[in-house]
N, C-alpha and C positions, 0 to 999 in steps of 0.2 A: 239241525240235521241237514236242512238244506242246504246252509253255508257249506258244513264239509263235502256232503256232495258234489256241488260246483267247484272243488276246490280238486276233486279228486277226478273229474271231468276233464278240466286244465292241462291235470298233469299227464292223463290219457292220452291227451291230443297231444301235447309235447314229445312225449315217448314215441306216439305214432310218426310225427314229425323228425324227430333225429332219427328212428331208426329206416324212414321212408327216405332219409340223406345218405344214410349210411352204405343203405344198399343199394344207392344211386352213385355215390361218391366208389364202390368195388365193383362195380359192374362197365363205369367207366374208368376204371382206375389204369387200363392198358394206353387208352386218348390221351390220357392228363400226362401219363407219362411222355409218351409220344412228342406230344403237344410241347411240353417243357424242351425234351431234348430238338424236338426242330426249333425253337424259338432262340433256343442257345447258340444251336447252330448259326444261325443267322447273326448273331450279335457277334460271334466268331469271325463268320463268313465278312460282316463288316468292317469289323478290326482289320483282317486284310486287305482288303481290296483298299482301304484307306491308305496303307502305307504303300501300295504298290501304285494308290494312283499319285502321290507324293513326292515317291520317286523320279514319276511323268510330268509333275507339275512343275520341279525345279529343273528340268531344262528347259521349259516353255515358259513360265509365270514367273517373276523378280519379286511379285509383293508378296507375303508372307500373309497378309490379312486376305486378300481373294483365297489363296492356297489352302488357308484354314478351312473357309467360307464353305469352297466350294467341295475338302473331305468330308464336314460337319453334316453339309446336305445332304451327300450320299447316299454317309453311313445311315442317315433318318431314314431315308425310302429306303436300304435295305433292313432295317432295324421294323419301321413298320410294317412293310411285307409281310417279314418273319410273324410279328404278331396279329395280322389276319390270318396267315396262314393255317396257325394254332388257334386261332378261335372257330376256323373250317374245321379242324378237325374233333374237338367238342362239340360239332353239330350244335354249335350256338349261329343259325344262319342269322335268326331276327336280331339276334343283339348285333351281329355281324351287320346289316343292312341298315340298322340303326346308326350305327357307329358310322359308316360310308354316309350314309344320308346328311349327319349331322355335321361332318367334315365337311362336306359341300356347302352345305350352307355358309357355314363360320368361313373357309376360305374364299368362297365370294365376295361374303362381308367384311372379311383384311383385304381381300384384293382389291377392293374400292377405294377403302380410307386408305390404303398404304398406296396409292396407286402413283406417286408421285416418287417416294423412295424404293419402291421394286423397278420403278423404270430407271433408274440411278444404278441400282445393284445389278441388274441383267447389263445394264451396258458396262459398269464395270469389269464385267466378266468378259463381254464382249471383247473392250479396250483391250482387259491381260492378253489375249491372246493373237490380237490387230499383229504382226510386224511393222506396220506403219507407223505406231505410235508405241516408243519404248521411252526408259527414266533413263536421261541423260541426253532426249533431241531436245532440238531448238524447233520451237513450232510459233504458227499465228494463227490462234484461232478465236474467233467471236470479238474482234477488237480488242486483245492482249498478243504480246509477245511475250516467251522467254524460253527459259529451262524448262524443261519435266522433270521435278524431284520426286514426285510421288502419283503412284497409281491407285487409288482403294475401291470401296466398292460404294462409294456415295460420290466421290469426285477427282479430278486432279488437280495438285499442286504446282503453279508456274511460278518459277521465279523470273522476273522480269531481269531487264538490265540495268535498273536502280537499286537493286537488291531485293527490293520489295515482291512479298508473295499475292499470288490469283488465287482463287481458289473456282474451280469452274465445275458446277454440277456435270455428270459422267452422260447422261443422256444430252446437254446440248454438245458435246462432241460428237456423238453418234451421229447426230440429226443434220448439225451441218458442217462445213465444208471447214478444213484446216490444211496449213499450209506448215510441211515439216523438210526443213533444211537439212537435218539429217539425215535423211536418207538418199542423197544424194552425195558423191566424193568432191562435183564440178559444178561450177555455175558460172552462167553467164552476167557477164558487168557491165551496165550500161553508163555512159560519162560521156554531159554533153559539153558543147565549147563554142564557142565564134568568133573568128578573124575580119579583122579590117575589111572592105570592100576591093582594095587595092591589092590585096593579099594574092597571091600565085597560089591558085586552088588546089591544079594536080601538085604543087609544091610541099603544101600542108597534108593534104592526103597521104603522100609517104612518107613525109617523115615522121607524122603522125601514128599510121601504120607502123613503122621500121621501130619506133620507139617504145610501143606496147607489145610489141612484137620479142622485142631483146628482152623487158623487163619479164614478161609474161610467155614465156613458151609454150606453143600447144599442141598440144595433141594428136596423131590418128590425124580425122576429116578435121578439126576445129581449127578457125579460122579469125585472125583481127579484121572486122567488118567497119569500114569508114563510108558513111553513108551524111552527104548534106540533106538539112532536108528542110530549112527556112532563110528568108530573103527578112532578117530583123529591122527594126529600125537603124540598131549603129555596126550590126555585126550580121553577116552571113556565118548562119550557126549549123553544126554539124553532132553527129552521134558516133561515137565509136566502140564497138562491143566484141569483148573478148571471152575466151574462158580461164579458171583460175579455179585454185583448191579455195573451196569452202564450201562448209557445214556446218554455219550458224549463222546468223547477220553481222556480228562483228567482222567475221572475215569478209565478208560483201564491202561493207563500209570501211577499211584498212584497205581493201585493193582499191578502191575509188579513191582513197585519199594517196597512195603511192602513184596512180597513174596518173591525176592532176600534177602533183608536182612536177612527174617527169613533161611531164607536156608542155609545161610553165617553160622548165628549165630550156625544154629542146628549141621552144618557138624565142625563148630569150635571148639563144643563140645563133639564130636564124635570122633575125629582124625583123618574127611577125611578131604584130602586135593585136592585142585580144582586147580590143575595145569597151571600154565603159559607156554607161548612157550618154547621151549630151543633150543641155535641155538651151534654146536660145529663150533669152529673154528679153523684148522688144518695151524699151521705153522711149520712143518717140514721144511727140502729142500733136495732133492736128493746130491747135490753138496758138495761135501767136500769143506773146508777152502783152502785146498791146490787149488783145481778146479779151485773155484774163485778167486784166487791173479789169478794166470794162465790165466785167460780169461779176467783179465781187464791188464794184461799185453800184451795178443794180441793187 
């Protein structure tokens, strides 16, 4: 008798139980709904603004993986919004406060251990957006040169001028200093030289000038600047600096090899001469013949 008893107690408190849900679950049944319909909205509301910021991102952003990255994120904070939102309106605050509490926590504690590749991912986002640093310049940065093939959100890809790829975490570009040829149409060339002692100075100065001058036309203010500026051992040497199209170092180093030559050819025809070292070599000996039998006779 008692077994059944307890058994029909049980089912008492069950009964009381579902139907104390029942008429918790129709009394807020107008929130639930509510709640749903803003939550959807929201995941709507996402969907959109994802494709509209998409639209913004490919005439600003080339990489396809930041562009992803950075709708992916959005649509999250607006997708979570939505669902606090809907948990406001179930008058669930504590679960609600719960929920925020614990977020904190846990993303302090990724923001730590990940702290090395979130600083990688924000500067990649950074970089997409830099104009200074696009896929296709020629840059120097952190002791590498090359191409930018690739932008993402852990690093960039440099191909060198051996062929060969870099791969250079996205935060040391941020942090220091790079040097990008391509954003510039002009650059200046420097190319040094030195003539004979004997050489006719203002002589080499213009035709020096006249020479870089023909080969290399300039610009507006831009000007071929011949400047001595050392008393060498076998040559009085000078610097001469123009300007020239280029936007990448090949073309730097191609016009330095076009204006030696011309320089070569123009002093070859002039009859200045561009001196090599000269080293004298003295073999004297203080010792007479007689000295030395003597001392290998000691």
């Amino acid at each position: 008798m008692a077994k059944s008893f307890d058994i029909e107690k049980s089912l008492e408190s069950l009964v009381d139980k579902l139907s104390g849900w029942l008429n918790s679950l129709i009394v807020n049944l107008p929130n639930i709904i509510l709640a749903v319909l803003v939550f959807i909205l929201f995941i709507f509301t996402a969907k959109w603004i994802g494709k509209f910021v998409n639209r913004l991102l490919i005439r600003k952003v080339k990489q396809d993986s930041i562009r992803e990255i950075t709708i992916k994120v959005l649509k999250a904070i607006i997708i979570l919004t939505g669902f606090f939102v809907a948990l406001g309106l179930l008058n669930l605050n504590k679960l609600l406060t719960s929920i925020l509490a614990g977020a904190g926590v846990i993303g302090l504690a990724v923001g730590l251990a990940l702290q090395g590749p979130l600083n990688n991912s924000f500067s990649g986002v950074i970089l997409s957006f830099l104009p200074e640093l696009q896929i296709g310049d020629w840059v120097e940065t952190n002791g590498y040169a090359g191409t930018v093939v690739e932008i993402n959100l852990r690093s960039i890809k440099v191909r060198q001028s051996d062929n060969n790829f870099v791969v250079i975490p996205n935060s040391k570009i941020v942090n220091d200093a790079f040097k990008n040829y391509s954003r510039t149409e002009r650059s200046r060339i420097f190319v040094n030289c030195g003539v004979h002692y004997s050489s006719d100075l203002e002589m080499v100065k213009k035709l020096t000038t006249d020479t870089i001058a023909e080969l290399f036309p300039q610009n507006g203010e831009e000007e071929v600047e011949f400047l001595y500026n050392e008393f060498a051992d076998s040559s009085i040497n000078f610097t001469v600096r123009f300007w020239t199209d280029a936007r990448k170092n090949f073309d730097i180093l191609a016009a330095q090899s076009r204006a030696i030559i011309a320089i070569k050819k123009a002093f070859d025809n002039n009859d200045i001469n561009i001196p090599f070292p000269i080293r004298t070599i003295d073999f004297s000996n203080n010792l007479s013949l007689d000295q030395s039998k003597e001392t290998d006779k000691d």
